[in-house]
VMD Tcl script that draws the C-alpha trace (Angstrom):
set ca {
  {22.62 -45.31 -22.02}
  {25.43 -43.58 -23.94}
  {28.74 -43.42 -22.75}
  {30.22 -39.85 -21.74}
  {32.66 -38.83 -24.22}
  {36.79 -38.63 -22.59}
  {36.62 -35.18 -23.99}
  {37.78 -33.40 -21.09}
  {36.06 -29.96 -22.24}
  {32.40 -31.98 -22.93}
  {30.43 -30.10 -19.86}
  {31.86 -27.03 -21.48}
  {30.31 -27.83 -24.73}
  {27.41 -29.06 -23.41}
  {26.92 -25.34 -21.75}
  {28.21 -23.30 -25.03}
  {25.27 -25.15 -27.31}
  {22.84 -24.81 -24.28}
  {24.11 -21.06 -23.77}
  {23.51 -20.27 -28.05}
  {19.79 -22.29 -27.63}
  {17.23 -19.71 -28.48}
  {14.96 -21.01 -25.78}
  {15.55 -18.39 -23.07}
  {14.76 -20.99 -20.46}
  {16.96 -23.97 -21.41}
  {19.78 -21.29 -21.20}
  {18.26 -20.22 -17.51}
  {18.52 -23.36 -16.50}
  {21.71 -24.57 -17.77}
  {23.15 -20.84 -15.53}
  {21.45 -22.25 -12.73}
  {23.01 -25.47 -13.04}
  {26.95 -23.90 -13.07}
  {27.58 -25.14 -9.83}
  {27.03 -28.38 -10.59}
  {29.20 -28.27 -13.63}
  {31.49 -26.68 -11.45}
  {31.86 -29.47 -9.29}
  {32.22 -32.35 -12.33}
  {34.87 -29.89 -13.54}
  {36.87 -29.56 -10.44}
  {38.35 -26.33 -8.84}
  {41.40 -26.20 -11.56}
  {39.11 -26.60 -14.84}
  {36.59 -24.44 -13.07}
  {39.03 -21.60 -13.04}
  {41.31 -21.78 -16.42}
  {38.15 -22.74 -18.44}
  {34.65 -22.37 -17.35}
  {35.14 -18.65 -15.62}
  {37.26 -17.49 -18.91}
  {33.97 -18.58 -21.08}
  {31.80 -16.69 -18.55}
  {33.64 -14.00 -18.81}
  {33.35 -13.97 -22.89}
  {29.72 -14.31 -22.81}
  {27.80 -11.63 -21.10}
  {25.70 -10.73 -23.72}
  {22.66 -12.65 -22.51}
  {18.68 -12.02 -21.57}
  {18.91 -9.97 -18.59}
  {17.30 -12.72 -16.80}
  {19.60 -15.02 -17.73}
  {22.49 -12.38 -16.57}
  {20.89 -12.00 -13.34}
  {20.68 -15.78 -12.29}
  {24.66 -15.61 -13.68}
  {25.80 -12.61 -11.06}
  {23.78 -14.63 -8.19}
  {25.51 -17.56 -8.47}
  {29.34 -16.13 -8.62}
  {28.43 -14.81 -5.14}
  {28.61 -18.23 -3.98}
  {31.26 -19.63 -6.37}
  {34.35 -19.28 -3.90}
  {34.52 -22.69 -2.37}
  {34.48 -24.07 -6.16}
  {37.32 -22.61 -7.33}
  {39.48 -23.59 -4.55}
  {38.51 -21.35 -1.60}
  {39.45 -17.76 -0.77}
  {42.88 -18.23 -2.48}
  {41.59 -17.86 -5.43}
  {38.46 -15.23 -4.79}
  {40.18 -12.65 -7.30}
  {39.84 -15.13 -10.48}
  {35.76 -14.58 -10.05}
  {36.45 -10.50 -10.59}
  {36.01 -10.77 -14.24}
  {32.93 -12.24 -14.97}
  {31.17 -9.85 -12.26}
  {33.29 -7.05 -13.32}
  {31.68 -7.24 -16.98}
  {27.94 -7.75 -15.57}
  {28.57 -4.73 -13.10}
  {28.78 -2.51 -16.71}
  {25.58 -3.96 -18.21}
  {22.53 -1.57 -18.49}
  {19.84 -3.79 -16.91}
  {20.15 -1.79 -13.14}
  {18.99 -5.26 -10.78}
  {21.48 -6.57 -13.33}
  {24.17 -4.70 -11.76}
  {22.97 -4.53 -8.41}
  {23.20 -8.18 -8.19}
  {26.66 -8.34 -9.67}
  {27.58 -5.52 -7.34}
  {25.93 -7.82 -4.52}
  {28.45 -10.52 -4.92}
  {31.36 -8.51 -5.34}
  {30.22 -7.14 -1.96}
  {30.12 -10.72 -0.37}
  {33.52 -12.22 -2.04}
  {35.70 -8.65 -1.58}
  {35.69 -9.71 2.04}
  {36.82 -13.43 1.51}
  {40.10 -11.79 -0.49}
  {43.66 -11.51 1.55}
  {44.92 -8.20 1.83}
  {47.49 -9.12 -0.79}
  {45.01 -10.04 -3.49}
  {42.34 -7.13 -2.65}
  {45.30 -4.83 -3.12}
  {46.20 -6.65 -6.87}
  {43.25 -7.60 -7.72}
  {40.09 -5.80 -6.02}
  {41.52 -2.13 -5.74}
  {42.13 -2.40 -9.29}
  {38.61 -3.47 -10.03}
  {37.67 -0.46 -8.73}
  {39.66 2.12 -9.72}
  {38.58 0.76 -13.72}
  {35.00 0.41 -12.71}
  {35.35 4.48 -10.93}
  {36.94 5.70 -13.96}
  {35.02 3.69 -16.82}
  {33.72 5.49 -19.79}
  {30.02 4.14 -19.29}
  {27.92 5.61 -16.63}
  {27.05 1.94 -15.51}
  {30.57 1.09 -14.33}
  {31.00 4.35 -12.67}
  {27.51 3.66 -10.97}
  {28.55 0.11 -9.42}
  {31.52 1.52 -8.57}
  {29.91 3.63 -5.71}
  {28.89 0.70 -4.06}
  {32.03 -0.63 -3.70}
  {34.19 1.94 -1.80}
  {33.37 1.25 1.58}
  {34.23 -2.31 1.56}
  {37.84 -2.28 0.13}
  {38.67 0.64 1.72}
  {39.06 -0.37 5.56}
  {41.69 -2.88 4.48}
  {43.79 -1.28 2.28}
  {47.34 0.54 2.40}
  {47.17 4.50 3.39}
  {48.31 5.00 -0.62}
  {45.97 3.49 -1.78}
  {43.11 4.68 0.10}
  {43.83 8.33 -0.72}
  {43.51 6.94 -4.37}
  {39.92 5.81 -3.13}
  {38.99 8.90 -1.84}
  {39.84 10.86 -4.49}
  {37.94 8.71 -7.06}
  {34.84 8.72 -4.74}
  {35.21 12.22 -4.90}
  {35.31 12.34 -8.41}
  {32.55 10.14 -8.90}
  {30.35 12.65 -6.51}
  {31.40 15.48 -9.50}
  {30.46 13.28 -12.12}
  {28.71 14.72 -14.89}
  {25.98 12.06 -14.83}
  {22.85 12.55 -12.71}
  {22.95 8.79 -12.19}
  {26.52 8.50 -11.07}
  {25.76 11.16 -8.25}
  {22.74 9.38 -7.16}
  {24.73 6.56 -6.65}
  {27.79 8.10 -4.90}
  {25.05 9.84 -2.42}
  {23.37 6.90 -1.78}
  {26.67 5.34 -0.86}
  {27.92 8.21 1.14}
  {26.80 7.05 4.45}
  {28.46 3.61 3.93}
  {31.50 5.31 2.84}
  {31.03 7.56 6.26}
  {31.40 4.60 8.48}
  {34.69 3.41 7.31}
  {36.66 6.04 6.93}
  {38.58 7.96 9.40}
  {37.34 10.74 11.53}
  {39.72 13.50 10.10}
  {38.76 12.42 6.52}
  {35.34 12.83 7.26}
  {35.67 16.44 8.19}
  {38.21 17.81 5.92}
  {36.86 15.78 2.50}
  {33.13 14.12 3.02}
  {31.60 16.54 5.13}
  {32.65 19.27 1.65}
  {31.62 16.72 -0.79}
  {27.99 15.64 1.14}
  {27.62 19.56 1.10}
  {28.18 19.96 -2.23}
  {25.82 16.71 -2.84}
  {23.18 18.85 -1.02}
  {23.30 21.34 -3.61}
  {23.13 19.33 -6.28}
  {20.76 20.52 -9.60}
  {19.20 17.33 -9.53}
  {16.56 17.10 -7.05}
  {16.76 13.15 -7.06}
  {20.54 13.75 -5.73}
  {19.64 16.42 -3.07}
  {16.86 14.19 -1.54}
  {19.48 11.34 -1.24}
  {22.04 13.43 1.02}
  {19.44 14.13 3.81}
  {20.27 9.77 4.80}
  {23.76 11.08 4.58}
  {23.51 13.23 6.68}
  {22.26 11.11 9.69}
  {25.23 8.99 8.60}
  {27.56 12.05 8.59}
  {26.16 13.30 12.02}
  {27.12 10.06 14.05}
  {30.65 10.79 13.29}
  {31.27 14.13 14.17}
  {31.42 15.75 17.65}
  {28.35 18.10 18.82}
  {31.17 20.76 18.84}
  {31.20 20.89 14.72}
  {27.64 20.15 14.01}
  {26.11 23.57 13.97}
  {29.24 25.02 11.77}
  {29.77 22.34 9.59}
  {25.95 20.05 9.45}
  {23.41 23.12 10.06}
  {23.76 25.38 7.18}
  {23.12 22.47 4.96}
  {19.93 20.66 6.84}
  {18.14 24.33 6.63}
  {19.08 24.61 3.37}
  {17.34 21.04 2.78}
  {14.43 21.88 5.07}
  {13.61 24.98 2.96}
  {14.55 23.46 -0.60}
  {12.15 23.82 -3.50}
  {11.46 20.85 -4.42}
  {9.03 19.30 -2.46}
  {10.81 15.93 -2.44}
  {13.71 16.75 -1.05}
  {11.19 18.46 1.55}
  {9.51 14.94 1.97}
  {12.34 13.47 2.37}
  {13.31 15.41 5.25}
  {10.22 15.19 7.01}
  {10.52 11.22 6.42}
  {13.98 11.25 8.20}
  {13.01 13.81 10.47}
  {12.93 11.92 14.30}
  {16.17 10.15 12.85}
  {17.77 13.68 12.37}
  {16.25 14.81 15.72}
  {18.11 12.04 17.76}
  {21.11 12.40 15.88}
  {21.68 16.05 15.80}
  {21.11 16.39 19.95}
  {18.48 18.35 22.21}
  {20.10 21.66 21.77}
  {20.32 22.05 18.42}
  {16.98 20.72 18.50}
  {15.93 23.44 20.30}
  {17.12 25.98 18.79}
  {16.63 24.52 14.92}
  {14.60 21.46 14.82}
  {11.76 22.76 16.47}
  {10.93 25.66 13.94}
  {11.72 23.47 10.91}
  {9.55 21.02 11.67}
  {6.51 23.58 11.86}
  {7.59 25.12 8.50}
  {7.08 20.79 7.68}
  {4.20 21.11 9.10}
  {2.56 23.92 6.95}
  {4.43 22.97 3.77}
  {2.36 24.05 0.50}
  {2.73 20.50 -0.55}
  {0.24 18.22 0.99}
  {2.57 14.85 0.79}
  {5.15 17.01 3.11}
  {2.88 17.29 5.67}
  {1.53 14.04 5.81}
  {5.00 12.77 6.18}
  {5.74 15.01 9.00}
  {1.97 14.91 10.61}
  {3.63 11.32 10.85}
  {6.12 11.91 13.17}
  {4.67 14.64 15.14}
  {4.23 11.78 18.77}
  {7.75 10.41 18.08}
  {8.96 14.38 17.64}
  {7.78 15.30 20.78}
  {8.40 12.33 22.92}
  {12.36 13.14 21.98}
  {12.30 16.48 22.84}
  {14.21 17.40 25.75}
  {12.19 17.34 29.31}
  {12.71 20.37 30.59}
  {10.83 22.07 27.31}
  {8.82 19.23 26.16}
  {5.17 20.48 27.23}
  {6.21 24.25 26.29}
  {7.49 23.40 22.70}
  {4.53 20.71 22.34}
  {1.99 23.87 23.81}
  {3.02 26.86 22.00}
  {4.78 25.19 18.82}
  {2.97 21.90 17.67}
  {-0.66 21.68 19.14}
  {-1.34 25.08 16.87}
  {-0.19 23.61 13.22}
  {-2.10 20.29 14.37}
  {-5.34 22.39 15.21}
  {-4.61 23.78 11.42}
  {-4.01 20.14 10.17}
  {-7.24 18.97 11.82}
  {-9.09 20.79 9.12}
  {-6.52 19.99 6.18}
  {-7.92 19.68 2.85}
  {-6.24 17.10 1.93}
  {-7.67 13.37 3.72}
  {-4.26 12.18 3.36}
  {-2.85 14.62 5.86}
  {-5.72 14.35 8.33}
  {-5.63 10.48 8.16}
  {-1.95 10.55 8.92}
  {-2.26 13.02 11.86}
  {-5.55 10.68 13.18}
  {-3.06 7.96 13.06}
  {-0.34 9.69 15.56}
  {-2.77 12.26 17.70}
  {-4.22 10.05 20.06}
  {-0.66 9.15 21.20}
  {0.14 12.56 22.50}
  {-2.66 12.26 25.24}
  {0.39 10.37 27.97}
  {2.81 12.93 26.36}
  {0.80 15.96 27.14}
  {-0.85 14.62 30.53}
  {-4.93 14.84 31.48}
  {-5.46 18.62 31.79}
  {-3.66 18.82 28.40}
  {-5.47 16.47 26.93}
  {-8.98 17.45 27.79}
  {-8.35 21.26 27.33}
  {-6.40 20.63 23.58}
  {-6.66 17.32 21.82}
  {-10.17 16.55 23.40}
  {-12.11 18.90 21.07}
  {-9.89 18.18 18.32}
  {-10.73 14.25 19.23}
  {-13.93 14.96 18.64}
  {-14.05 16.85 15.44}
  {-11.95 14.12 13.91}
  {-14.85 11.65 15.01}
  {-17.24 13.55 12.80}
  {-14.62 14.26 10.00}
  {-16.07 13.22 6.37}
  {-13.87 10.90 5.70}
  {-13.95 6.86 7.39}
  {-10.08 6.41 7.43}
  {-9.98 9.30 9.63}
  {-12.39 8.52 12.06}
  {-11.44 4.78 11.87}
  {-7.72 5.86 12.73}
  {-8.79 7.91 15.87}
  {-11.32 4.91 17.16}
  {-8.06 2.40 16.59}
  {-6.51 4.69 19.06}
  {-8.92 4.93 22.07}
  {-6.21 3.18 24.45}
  {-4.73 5.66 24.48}
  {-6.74 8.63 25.53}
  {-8.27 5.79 27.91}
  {-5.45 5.48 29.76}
  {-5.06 9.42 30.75}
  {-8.74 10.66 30.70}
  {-10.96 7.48 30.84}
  {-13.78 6.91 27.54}
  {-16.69 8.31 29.13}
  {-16.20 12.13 27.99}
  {-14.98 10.54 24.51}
  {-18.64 7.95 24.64}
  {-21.06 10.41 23.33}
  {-18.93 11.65 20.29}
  {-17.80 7.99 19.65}
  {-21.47 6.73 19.19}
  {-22.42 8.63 15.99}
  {-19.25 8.01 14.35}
  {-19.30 4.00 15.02}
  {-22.79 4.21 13.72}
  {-21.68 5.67 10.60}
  {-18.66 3.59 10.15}
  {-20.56 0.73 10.85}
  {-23.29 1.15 7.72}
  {-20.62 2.45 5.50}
  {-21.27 1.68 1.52}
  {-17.44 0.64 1.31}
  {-17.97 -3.35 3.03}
  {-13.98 -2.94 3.87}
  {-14.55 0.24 6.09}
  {-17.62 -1.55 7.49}
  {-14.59 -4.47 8.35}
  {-12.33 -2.63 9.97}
  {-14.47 -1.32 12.20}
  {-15.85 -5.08 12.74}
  {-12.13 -5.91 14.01}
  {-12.04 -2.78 16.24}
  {-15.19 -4.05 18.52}
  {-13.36 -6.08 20.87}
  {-11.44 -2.75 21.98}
  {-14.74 -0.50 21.86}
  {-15.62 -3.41 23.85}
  {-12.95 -2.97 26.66}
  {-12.75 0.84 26.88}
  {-16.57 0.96 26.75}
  {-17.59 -1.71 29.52}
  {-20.41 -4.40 29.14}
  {-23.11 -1.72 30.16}
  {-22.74 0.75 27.35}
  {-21.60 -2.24 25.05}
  {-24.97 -3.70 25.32}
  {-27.16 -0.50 25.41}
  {-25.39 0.74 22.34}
  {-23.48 -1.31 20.34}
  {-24.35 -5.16 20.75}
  {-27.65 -4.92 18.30}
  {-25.26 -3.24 15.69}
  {-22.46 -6.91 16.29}
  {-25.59 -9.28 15.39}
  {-27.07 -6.95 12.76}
  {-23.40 -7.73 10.68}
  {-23.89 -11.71 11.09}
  {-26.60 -11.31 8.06}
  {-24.68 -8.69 5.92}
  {-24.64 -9.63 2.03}
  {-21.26 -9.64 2.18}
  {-19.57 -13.03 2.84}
  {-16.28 -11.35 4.69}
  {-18.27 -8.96 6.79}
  {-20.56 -12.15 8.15}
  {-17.58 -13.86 8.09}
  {-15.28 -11.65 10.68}
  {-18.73 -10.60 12.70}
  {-18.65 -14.36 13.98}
  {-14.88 -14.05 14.90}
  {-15.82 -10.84 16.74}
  {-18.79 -12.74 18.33}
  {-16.10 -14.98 19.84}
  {-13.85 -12.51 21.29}
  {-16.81 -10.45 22.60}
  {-17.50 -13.72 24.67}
  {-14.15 -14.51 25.85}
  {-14.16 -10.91 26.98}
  {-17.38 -11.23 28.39}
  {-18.36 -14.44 29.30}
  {-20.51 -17.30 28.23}
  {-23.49 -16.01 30.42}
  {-23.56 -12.38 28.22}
  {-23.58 -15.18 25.49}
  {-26.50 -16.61 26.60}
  {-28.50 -13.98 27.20}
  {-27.78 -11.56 24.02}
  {-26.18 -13.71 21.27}
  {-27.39 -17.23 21.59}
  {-31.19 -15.94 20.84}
  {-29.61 -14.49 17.68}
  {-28.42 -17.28 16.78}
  {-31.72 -19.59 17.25}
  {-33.48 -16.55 15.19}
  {-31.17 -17.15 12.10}
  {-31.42 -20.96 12.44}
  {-34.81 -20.05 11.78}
  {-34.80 -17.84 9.24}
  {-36.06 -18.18 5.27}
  {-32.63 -17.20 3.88}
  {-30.00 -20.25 3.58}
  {-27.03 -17.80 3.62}
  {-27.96 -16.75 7.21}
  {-28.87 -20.82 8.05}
  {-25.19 -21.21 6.99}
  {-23.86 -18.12 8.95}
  {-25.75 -19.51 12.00}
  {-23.73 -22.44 11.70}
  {-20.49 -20.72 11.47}
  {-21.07 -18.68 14.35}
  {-21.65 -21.81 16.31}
  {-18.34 -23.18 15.24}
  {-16.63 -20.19 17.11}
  {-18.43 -20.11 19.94}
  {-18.79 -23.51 20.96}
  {-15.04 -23.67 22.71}
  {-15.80 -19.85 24.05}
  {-18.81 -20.90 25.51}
  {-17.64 -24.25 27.25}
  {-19.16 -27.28 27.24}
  {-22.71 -26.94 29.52}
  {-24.36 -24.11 27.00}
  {-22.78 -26.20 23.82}
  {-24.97 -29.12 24.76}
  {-27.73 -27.82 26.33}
  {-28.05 -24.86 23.94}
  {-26.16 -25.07 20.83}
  {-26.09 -28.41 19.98}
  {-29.55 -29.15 19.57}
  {-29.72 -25.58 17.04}
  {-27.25 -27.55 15.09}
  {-29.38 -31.09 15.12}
  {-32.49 -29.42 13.72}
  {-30.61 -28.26 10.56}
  {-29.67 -31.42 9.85}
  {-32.56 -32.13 7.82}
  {-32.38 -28.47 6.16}
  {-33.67 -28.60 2.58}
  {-30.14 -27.12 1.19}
  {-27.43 -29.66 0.73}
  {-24.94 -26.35 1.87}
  {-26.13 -25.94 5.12}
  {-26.28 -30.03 5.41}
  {-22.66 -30.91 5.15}
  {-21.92 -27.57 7.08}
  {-24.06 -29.49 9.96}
  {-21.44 -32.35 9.50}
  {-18.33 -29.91 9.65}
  {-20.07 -28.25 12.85}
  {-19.97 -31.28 14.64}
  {-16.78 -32.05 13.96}
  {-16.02 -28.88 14.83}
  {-17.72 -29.32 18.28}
  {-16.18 -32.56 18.90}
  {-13.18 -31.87 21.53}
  {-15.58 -29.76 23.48}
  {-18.29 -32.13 23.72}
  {-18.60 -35.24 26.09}
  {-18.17 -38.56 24.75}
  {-21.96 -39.28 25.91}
  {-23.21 -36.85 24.15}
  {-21.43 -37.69 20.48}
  {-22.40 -41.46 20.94}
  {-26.14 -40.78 21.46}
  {-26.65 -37.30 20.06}
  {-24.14 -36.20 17.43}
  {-23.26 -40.04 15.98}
  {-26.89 -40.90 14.90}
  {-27.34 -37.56 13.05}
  {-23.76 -37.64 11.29}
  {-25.27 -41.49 10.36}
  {-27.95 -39.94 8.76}
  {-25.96 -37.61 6.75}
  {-23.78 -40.37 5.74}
  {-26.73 -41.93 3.84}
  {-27.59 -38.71 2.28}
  {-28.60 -38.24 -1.19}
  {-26.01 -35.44 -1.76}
  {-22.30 -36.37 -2.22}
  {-21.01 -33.13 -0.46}
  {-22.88 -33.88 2.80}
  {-22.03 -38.04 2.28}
  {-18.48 -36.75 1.81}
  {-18.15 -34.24 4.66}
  {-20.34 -36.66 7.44}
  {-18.00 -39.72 7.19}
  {-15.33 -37.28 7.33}
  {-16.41 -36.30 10.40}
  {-17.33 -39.59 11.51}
  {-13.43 -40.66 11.41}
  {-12.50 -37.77 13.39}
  {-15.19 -38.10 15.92}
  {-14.42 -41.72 16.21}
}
mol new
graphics top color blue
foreach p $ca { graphics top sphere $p radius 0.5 }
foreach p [lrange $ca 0 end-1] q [lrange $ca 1 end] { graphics top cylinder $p $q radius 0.2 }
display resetview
């Protein structure tokens, strides 16, 4: 082994040639590697001569860049603690200018995490000054990482220099880049929660207005989070003069994604803004939401229409809900867009505890209903998901008849992944229906799925087969599904053989240990000498399978001799899987 050279700068030049190496991922590495070279340079050489060649080389792969601003973050204790925080400013200062946004974001990251590990001393000589170049840079890239980093110098910071902060954050909301003002609104509500409660009035509450009026549609959409922010920290007194004027302007704005964005928010602006002022404004804007030209808008508010109106305020809750609401969701029942009616299916069965039982049957029963028979599966698979909750007030039996058809349909769907969700919603059909109606209706359609040509639809039939037991018990096993399952052990197809088997795996610990002897155990011998090697070593598996729920008995005489068998058979996959189960069994 060679020797290392006394050159004191040889990790240095071991990084420059692996930095200039064309190989994009020799120079990836050697970036991920800094701290380590860090710590064979020690904190002094780490400072005067690795961060100083950092600094000199951002010109890199983005990738490369990226890995770079991740691992300042963490460089503090390597350069001699929090003492010396400010000497990592440079290096992230450059790669908080590069074009590359996650670039930047990641820079702007870890100048996040190490402004708070500065004294006030040094964030006042080092950090404030940082910013202030970055907010007045000539590149739109500086002035866009800038934003970000307002609201954590400012809090600790002397009263001069926070005015200067202000003022630049202002500026940077004026800016004449569309970028740079998407960046200062996104930061706004940060900003908010740090600075002081007159400043917020006289200066952000102007500037977030102005932001709300921006040309740029991308900038208007981002002041409706500011405003939640902005809304925390005023009184109720100064909401309706100073916060009002600007959310109806935002509400009624042309473009539809500032719209959208409002309706996303909306239940957040609901709680923030107060019952009265949702009485009085809320209310109507969220019905002009509600039948907004654009279908996306009123998905996004059919959304929130349950969280909407379990905030209103008590003493108009059913009135607003009555006379407001249930008429745009009768109109969005019958939206042509499937979007908007799967959204409201999602939410409308929620209302029924909101609205009480006379309510429920006399309003969003018939809509229920209509929704069952809608043309589209997502719809009526969002209102059966639901059923709890109309259970709960009204009971299933009016809902029964309507339900019927539309499981039926759902249930022999073309698309195999609607025909799968409505697999995993049994168990629930199950419990709201009862065993009675369960049986009569449904229980032929859970063992027609066990032989579907679809692998994941057989598959997830036998996992509902096993929590239809454990909801009804192994005797409702043994009378309806156990005969199935004899039938496909039976039958000329191997696939449903195989599925036969699988079904038994599940329902051997549901079913206990008396019916998996007596009943299922010897369905599983007499495939043992199936012609297909498949369902042969999925006999083996099976018994190991069954093993903890079977007595010991039964696996010497019974299960042991068979898996024996298989162990001498001519196929290695069965061989392979029966001494397998052999050592587990023991």
């Amino acid at each position: 082994m060679e020797e290392m050279p006394e050159d004191s700068l040889y990790p240095i030049a071991i990084l420059i040639d692996e930095l200039r190496n064309e190989d994009v991922q020799l120079r990836l590495n050697s970036i991920k590697k800094l701290s380590t070279i860090a710590l064979a340079l020690g904190v002094e050489r780490t400072r005067s001569e690795l961060l100083p060649f950092l600094t000199d080389t951002i010109y890199d792969e983005d990738e490369v860049l990226l890995a770079l601003a991740e691992q300042l973050g963490t460089f503090t204790p390597l350069i001699g603690g929090p003492e010396y925080v400010h000497t990592l400013l440079p290096p992230l200062e450059s790669l908080a200018t590069v074009e590359e946004t996650v670039v930047r974001d990641k820079a702007l990251e870890s100048l996040q995490n190490i402004c708070h590990q500065h004294s006030q001393e040094n964030l006042e000589q080092h950090f404030v000054p940082l910013v202030k170049r970055l907010a007045s840079g000539d590149w739109f890239t500086s002035r866009t990482s800038a934003c970000g980093l307002f609201s954590v110098s400012y809090p600790r910071v002397s009263d001069a220099n926070k005015a200067e902060l202000r003022n630049h954050f202002r500026n940077l909301c004026q800016d004449d880049t569309p970028m740079v003002r998407r960046a200062a609104a996104n930061k706004l509500g940060d900003f908010a929660k740090v600075l002081e409660q007159e400043y917020i009035k006289s200066e952000l509450i102007p500037i977030w207005a102005n932001l709300a009026q921006d040309e740029q549609d991308s900038v208007r959409l981002l002041t409706v989070d500011g405003c939640i922010s902005v809304v925390n920290f005023l009184p109720q007194e100064d909401l309706e003069q100073l916060v009002m004027p600007v959310l109806r302007q935002l509400v009624d704005d042309k473009s539809w994604r500032v719209r959208y964005s409002v309706a996303d928010k909306f239940t957040e602006l609901q709680k923030a803004v107060g019952p009265e002022l949702t009485k009085a404004d809320l209310v109507p804007a969220f019905q002009n939401l509600l039948k907004d030209c654009e279908a996306e808008v009123r998905a996004a508010a059919a959304q929130k229409i349950r969280d909407f109106c379990q905030n209103l305020p008590a003493d108009v809750q059913e009135q607003v809900i009555m006379n407001n609401i249930m008429p745009c969701i009768r109109n969005l029942v019958s939206d042509p867009n499937q979007h908007v009616k799967t959204a409201l299916a999602s939410i409308i069965m929620g209302l029924s505890p909101i609205v009480g039982k006379q309510n429920t049957v006399e309003h969003l029963l018939p809509l229920f209903l209509s929704q069952l028979k809608d043309e589209c599966p997502e719809v009526r698979l969002n209102i059966i998901s639901n059923l709890d909750c109309v259970n709960e007030v009204i009971g299933i039996q009016q809902l029964s008849e309507s339900l019927l058809p539309a499981i039926m349909e759902l249930a022999e769907d073309s698309k195999w992944r609607v025909r799968l969700a409505i697999i995993e919603y049994m168990p629930l059909l199950a419990s709201q229906l009862g065993m009675d109606f369960f049986n009569e209706k449904l229980n032929t359609l859970c063992l027609t799925w066990l032989v579907d040509h679809v692998y994941a639809i057989r598959e997830a039939a036998t996992q509902n087969l096993k929590k239809l037991v454990e909801k009804f018990g192994p005797e409702w096993a043994k009378g309806t599904v156990i005969p199935k399952v004899v039938s496909m052990s039976q039958d000329q197809n191997y696939l449903h053989r195989m599925t036969c088997l699988f079904c038994i795996n599940v329902l051997g610990e549901a079913c206990g240990p008396e019916i998996t002897n007596n009943l299922l155990l010897p369905i599983v011998q007499s495939l043992a000498s199936d012609s297909v090697a498949n369902v042969r070593f999925n006999v083996a598996k099976t018994f190991q399978k069954l093993g903890p729920v079977l007595d010991q008995t039964v696996k010497q005489n019974q299960v042991k001799p068979c898996l024996n068998k298989l162990n001498a058979d001519n196929d290695v996959d069965v061989r392979y899987f029966a001494s397998e189960a052999l050592e587990v069994l023991g």
